[in-house]
VOMAR-675504 format. One record per residue (C-alpha): residue in one letter; y, x, z. Coordinates in steps of 0.25 Angstrom, whole numbers, plus 5000, padded with zeros to 4 digits. Layout:
AYXZ
...
% end
This chain:
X493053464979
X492253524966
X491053444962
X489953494967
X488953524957
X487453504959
X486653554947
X487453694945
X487153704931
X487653814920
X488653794913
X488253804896
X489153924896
X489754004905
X491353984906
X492154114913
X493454074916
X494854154920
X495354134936
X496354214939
X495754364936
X494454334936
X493454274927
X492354194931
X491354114926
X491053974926
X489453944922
X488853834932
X489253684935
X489753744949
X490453844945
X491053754937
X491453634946
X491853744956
X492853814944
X493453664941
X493653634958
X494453764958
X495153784947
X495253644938
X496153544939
X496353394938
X496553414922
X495453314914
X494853474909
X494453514922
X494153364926
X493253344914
X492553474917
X492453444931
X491753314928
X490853394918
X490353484928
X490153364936
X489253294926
X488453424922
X487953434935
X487353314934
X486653324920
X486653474914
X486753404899
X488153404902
X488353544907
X488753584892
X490053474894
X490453544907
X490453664903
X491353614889
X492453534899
X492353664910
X492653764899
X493753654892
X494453644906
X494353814908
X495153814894
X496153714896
X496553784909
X496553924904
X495353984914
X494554004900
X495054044886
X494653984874
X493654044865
X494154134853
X493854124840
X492554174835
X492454294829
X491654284815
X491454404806
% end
């Protein structure tokens, strides 16, 4: 069962993510902790995320660090792609 998360807090950035056809967007520790129930696995990414979700909800200083793992895990597993490169003039 997901961790179930107290203090739903905003993530510092919005993440949207790719499942299946639809897009959808990942911006509160619940949404996150539900996302990592659903979709992560036992991988150390989603585990370290999950574990940062866990902690933000206890002290919001950390909330920038879950969203860093979360979004780390949604790379690793392809729901997200990675930035491009700027474009500078």
């Amino acid at each position: 069962m997901a961790y179930q998360v107290q203090n739903d807090r905003f993530l510092t950035k919005p993440l949207v993510v790719a499942v299946g056809l639809a897009n959808m967007t990942i911006d509160s520790l619940r949404a996150a902790a539900v996302f990592i129930e659903q979709h992560g696995t036992q991988a150390l990414h989603w585990q370290t995320a999950a574990v940062a979700v866990e902690h933000a909800d206890r002290d919001e200083k950390l909330l920038d660090h879950a969203t860093k793992s979360l979004e780390n895990a949604l790379l690793t597993d392809g729901f997200i792609k990675p930035p491009g490169p700027s474009k500078q003039p």
